[in-house]
C-alpha positions as CSV (number, residue, x, y, z in Angstrom):
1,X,23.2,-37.1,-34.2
2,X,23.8,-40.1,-35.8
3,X,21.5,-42.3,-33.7
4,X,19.2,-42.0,-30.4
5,X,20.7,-41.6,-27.3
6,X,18.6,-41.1,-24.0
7,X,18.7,-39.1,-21.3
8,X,17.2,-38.4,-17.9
9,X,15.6,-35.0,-16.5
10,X,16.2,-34.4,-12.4
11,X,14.7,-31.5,-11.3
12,X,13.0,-31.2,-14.7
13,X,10.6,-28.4,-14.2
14,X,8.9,-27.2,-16.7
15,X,10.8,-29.7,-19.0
16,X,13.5,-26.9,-20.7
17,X,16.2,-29.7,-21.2
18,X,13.5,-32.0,-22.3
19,X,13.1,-29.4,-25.7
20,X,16.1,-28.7,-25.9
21,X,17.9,-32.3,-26.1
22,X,15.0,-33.9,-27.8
23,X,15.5,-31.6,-30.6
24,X,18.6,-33.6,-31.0
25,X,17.5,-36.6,-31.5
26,X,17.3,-37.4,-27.3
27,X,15.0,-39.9,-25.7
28,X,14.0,-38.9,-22.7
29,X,14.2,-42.3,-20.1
30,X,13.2,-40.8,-16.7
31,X,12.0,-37.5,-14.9
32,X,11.7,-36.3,-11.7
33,X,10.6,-32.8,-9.3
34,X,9.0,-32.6,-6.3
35,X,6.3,-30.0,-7.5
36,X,3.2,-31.3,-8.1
37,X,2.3,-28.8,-10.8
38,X,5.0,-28.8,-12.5
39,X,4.8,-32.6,-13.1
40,X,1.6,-31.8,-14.5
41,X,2.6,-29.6,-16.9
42,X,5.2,-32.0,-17.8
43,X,3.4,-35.0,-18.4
44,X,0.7,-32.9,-20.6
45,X,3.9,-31.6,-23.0
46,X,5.2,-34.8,-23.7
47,X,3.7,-37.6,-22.2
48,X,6.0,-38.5,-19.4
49,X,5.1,-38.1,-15.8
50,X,7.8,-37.8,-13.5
51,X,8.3,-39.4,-10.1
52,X,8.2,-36.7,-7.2
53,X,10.7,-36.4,-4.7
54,X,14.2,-37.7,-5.9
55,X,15.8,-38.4,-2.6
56,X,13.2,-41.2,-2.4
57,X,14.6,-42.3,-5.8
58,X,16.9,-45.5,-5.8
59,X,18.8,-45.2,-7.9
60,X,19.4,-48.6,-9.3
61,X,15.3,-47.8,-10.2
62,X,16.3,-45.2,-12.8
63,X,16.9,-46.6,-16.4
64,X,20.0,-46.6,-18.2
65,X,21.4,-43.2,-20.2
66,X,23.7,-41.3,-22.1
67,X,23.5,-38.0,-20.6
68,X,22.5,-36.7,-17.1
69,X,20.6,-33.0,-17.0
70,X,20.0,-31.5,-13.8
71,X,18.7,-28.1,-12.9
72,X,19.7,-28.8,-9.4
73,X,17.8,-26.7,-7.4
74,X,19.4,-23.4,-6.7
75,X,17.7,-21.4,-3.3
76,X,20.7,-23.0,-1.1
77,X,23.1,-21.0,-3.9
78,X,21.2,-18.3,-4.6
79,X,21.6,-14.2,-3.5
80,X,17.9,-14.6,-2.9
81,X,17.8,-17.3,-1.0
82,X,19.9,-17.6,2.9
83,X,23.1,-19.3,1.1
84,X,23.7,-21.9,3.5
85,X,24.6,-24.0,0.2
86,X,25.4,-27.1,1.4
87,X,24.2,-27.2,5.1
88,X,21.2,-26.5,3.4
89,X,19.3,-29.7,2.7
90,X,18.8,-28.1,-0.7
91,X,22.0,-28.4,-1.2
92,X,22.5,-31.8,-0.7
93,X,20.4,-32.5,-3.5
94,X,23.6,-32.5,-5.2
95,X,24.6,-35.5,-3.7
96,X,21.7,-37.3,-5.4
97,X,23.0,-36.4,-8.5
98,X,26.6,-38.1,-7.3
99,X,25.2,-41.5,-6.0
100,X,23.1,-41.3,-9.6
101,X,25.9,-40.8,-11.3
102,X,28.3,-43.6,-9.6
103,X,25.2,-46.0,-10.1
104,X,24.6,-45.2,-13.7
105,X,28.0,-43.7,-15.3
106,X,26.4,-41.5,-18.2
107,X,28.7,-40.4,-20.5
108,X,27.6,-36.5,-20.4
109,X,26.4,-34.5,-17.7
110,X,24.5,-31.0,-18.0
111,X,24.4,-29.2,-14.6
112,X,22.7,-25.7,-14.2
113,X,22.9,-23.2,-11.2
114,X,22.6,-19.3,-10.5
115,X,25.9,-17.4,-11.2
116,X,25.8,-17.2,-7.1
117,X,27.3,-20.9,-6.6
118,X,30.9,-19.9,-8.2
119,X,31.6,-17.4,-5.4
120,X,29.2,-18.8,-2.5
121,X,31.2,-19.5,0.7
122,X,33.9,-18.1,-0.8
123,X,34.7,-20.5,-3.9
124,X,34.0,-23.6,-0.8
125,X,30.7,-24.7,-3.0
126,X,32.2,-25.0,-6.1
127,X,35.5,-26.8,-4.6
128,X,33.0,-29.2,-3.0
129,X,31.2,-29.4,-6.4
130,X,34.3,-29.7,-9.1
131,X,35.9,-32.6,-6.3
132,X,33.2,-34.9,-6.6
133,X,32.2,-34.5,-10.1
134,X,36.6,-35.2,-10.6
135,X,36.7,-38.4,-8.4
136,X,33.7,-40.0,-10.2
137,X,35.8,-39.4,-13.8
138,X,34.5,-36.6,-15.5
139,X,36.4,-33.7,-17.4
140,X,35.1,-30.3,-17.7
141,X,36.5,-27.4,-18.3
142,X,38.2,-25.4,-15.0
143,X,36.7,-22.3,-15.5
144,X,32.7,-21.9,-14.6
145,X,30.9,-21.4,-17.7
146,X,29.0,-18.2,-16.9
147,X,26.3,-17.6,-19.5
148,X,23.0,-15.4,-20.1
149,X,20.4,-15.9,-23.4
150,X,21.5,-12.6,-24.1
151,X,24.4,-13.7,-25.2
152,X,22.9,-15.4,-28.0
153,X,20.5,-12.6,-28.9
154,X,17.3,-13.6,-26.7
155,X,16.2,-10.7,-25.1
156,X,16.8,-11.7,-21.2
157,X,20.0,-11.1,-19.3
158,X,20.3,-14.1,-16.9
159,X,23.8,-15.4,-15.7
160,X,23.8,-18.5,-15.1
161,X,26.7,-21.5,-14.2
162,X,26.8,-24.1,-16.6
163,X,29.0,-27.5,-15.7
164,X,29.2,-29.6,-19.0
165,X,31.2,-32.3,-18.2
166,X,32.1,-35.7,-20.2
167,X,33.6,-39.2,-18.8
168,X,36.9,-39.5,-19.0
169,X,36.9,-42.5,-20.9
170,X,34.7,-41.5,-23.7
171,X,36.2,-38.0,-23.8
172,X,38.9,-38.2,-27.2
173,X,40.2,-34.7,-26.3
174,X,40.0,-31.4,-23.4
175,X,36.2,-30.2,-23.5
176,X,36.1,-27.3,-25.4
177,X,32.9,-24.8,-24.9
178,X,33.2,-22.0,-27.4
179,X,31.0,-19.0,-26.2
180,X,29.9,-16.2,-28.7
181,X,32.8,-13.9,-29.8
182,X,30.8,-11.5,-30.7
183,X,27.7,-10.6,-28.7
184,X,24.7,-10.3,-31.3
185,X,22.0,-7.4,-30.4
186,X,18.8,-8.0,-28.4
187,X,15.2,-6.6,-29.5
188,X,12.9,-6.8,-26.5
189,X,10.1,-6.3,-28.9
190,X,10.9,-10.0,-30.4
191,X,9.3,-11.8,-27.6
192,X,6.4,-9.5,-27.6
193,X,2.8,-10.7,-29.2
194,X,3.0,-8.1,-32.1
195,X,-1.1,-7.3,-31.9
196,X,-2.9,-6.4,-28.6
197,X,-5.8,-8.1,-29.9
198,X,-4.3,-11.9,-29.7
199,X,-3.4,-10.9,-25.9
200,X,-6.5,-13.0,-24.2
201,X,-7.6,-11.2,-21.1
202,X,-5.3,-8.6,-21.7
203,X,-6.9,-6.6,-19.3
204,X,-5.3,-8.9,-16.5
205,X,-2.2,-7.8,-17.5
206,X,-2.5,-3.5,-18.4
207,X,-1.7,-1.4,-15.6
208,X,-4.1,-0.4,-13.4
209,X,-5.3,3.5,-12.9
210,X,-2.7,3.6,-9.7
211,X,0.4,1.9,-11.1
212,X,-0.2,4.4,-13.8
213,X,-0.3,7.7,-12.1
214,X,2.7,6.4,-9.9
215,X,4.7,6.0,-12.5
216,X,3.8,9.1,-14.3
217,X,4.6,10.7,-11.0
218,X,8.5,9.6,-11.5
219,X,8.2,10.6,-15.1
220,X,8.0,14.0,-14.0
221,X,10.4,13.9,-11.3
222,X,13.3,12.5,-13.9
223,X,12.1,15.0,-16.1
224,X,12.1,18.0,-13.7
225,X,15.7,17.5,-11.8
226,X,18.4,19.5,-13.2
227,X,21.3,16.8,-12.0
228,X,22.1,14.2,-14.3
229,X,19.9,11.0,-14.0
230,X,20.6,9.1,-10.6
231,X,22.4,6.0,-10.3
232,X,22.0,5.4,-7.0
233,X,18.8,4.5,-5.2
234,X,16.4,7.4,-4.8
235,X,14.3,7.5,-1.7
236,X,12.4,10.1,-1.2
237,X,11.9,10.0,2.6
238,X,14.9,11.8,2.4
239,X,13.6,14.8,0.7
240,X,13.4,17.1,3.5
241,X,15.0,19.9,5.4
242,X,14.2,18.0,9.2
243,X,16.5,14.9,7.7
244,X,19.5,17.5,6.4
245,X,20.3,17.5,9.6
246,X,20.4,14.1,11.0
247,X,23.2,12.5,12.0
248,X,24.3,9.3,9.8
249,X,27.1,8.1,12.2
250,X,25.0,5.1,13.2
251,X,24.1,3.7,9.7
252,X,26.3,1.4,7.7
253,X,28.4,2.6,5.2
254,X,26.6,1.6,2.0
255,X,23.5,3.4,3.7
256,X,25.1,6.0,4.5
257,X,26.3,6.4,0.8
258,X,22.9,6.6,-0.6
259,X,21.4,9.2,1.7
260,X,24.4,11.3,1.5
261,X,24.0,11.3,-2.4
262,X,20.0,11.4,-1.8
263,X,20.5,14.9,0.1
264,X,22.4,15.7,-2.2
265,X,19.9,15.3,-4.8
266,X,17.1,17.5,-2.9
267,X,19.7,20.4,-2.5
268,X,20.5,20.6,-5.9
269,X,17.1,20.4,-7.1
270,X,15.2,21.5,-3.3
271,X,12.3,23.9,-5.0
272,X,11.4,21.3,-8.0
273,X,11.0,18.6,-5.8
274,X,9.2,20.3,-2.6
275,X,6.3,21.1,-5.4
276,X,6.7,17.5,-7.1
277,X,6.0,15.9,-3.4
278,X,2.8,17.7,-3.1
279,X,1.8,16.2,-6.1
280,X,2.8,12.9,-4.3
281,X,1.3,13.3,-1.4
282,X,-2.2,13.3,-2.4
283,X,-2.2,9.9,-4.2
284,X,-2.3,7.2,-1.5
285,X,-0.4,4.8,-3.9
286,X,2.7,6.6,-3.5
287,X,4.2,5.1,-1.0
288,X,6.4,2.3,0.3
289,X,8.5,0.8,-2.1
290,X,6.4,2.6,-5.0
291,X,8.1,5.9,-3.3
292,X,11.7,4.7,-4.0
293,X,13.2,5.0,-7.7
294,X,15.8,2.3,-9.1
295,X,17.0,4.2,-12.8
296,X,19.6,1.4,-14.2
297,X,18.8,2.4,-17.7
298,X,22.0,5.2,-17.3
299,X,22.0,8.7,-16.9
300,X,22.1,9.0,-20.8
301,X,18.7,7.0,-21.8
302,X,16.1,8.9,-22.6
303,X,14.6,10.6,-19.6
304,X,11.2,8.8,-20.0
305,X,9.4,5.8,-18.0
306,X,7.0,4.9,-20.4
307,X,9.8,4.2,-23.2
308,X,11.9,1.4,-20.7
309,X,11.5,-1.8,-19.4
310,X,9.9,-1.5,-15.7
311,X,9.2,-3.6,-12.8
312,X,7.4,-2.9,-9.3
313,X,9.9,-4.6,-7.2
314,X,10.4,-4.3,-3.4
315,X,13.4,-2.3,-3.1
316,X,11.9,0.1,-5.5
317,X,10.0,0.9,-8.9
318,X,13.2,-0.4,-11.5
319,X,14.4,1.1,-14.6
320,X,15.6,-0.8,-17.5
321,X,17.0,-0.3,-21.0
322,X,14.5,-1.0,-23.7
323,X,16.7,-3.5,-25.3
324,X,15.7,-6.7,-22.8
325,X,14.2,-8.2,-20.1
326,X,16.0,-8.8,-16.4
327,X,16.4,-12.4,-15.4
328,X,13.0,-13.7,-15.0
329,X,12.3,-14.7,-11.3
330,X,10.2,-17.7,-9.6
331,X,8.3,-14.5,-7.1
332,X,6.4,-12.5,-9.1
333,X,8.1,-9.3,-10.2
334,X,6.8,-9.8,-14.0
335,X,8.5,-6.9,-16.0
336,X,6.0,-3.9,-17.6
337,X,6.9,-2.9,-21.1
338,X,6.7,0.7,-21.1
339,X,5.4,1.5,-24.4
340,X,2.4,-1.0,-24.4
341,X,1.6,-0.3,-20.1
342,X,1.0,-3.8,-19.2
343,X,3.1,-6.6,-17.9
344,X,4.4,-9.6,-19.8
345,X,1.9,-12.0,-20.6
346,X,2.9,-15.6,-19.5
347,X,3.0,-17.2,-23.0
348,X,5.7,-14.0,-23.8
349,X,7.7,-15.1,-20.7
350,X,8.1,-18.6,-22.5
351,X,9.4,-16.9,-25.5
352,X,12.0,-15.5,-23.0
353,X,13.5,-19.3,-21.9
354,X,12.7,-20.5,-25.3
355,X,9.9,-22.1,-25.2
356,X,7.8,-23.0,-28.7
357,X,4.4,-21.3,-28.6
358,X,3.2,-25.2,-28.7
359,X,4.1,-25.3,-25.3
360,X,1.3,-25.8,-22.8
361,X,1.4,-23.4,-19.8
362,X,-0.1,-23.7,-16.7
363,X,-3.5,-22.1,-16.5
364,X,-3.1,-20.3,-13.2
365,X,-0.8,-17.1,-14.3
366,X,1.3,-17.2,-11.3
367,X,1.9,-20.3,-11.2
368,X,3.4,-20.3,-14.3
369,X,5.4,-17.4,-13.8
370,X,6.7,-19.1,-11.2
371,X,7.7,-22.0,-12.9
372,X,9.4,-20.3,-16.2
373,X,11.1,-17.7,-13.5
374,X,12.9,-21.6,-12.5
375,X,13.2,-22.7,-15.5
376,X,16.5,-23.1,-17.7
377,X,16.6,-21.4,-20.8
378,X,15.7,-24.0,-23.7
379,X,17.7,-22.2,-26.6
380,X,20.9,-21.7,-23.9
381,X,20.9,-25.6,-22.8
382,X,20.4,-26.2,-27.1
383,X,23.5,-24.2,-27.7
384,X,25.7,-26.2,-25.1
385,X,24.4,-29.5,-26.0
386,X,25.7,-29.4,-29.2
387,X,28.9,-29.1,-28.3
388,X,28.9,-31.4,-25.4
389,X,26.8,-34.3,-27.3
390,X,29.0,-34.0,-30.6
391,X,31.0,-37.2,-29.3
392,X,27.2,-39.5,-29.3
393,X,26.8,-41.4,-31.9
């Protein structure tokens, strides 16, 4: 860039636009999130502390800037979350960015949302969204950009919505957002701190004596079944000749899909698995969600737990490709690499949104899982702010 140009941070987080834009030459002017630890870790990486909750913000308070970011929070949008969007009050958060925005007119905004507010209340959100963002006299392009680090070769695949829009007035041309044409490979292993030894308390982290046998338990059973690895759900309170015969007329169809194909299952492979459930059935620890299987890795990956990417989640124990990580989350579902039998640490989930290894964490562990599962991806937001900000000078 040829000069300085500032910027403010709403909903800042862990501070992921903060590195990214400041590696540009950005001055960041003003911050703001209503979590209390979060601002803490903020103002101990760079200085700033940020003001807490932004609807208490007016507006005319905020200084002056070139470019707006905004994380906007996403559990109105979200699949995980109720998706009232914006009856939620959540939602309307979005509507501080607008009356900051009329105040302030930056000539760039950066806005970032789950993948789930294109298609929430059936495309109504995004209308809502793209109307108001038009009639204060921005451009951006008409398609949602959709993007995950993977993309870029970072190990992680998480969609997200990106809305990089510029002011009409400063804007010379139609924003263009070139997107990788070619999708480099991902190493899972590149995030990973190479020896065990630098790992401090890596004992926190290493699978415990149950999760162990558990999962050895479903190494067998993939490796015992004659039938092609499952791609469906496998539940194994279905293995059994008393539910062959129950009726499924009742259950919804997607339900009744997966048993049918779960019955399925036990009849093709009915004198393997009776003897495998014995095995089960004397460690208490199988059970519950630990007693369903999720394989996504595809019925051609090698037919081994301990070589995948894993996570005890509640719908199951989840299967991955080796190659990376699933979207990191703010509830703590921390992936397992197979090979090493322990969870990420949290300084390795950094490496995942791009964080530098300068980068103070929390302390508490899951708190800061927490707060990186939020967090935009630092390398991500770098990539589209170089387009977006090429106009500053």
């Amino acid at each position: 860039m040829a000069k300085k140009f500032k910027f403010i941070d709403l909903f800042c987080g862990l501070g992921g636009f903060h590195v990214a834009l400041s590696r540009l030459g950005g001055e960041c002017v003003f911050a703001s999130d209503i979590d209390a630890d979060c601002r803490k870790v903020y103002k101990e990486n760079f200085g700033l502390e940020p003001v807490g909750d932004i609807t208490k913000v007016n507006e005319k308070d905020i200084p002056a800037h070139d470019v707006l970011c905004a994380g906007f929070p996403c559990q109105a949008f979200s699949k995980a979350g109720k998706r009232e969007g914006m009856t939620d009050p959540r939602g309307t958060l979005f509507f501080d960015i607008v009356r900051i925005v009329q105040q302030h007119r930056p000539s760039y905004l950066m806005l970032e949302n789950v993948r789930n507010l294109i298609g929430h209340d059936e495309g109504n959100t995004w209308r809502v969204v793209k109307e108001h963002l038009r009639a204060l006299g921005y451009i951006f392009p008409e398609e949602p950009i959709i993007f995950s680090p993977h993309m870029l070769g970072i190990p992680q695949f998480r969609e997200r919505v990106f809305i990089l829009c510029q002011r009409k007035d400063v804007a010379k041309r139609n924003l263009q957002i070139k997107t990788p044409a070619v999708k480099p490979e991902c190493h899972a292993e590149e995030i990973l701190i190479q020896s065990e030894s630098k790992v401090p308390n890596i004992s926190r982290y290493t699978l415990n004596e149950k999760e162990i046998k558990v999962l050895d338990l479903w190494n067998e059973f993939i490796q015992g079944i004659k039938t092609p690895l499952p791609a469906f759900p496998v539940w194994t309170e279905e293995f059994s000749e008393a539910n062959l015969k129950l009726s499924l007329d009742n259950l919804p169809d997607w339900k009744r899909c997966i048993i049918t194909r779960n019955r399925a299952l036990y009849e093709q492979n009915k004198k393997f698995i009776d003897t495998w459930l014995r095995k089960c059935a004397k460690h208490e620890s199988f059970n519950g969600a630990k007693a369903k299987l999720e394989w996504q890795a595809g019925e051609n990956a090698k037919p081994d737990m301990w070589e995948h990417i894993l996570q005890f989640r509640p719908s199951g124990v989840r299967v991955k490709k080796p190659t990376y990580f699933p979207a990191l989350v703010a509830i703590t579902q921390t992936s397992i690499v197979g090979k090493l039998r322990r969870r990420l640490t949290p300084r390795e989930t950094a490496r995942l949104q791009s964080f530098p290894d300068t980068y103070k964490l929390h302390p508490n562990d899951r708190i800061a899982y927490k707060q990186l599962g939020n967090s935009v991806n630092v390398d991500v937001v770098h990539f589209f702010a170089r387009q977006l900000l090429k106009k500053v000078s």
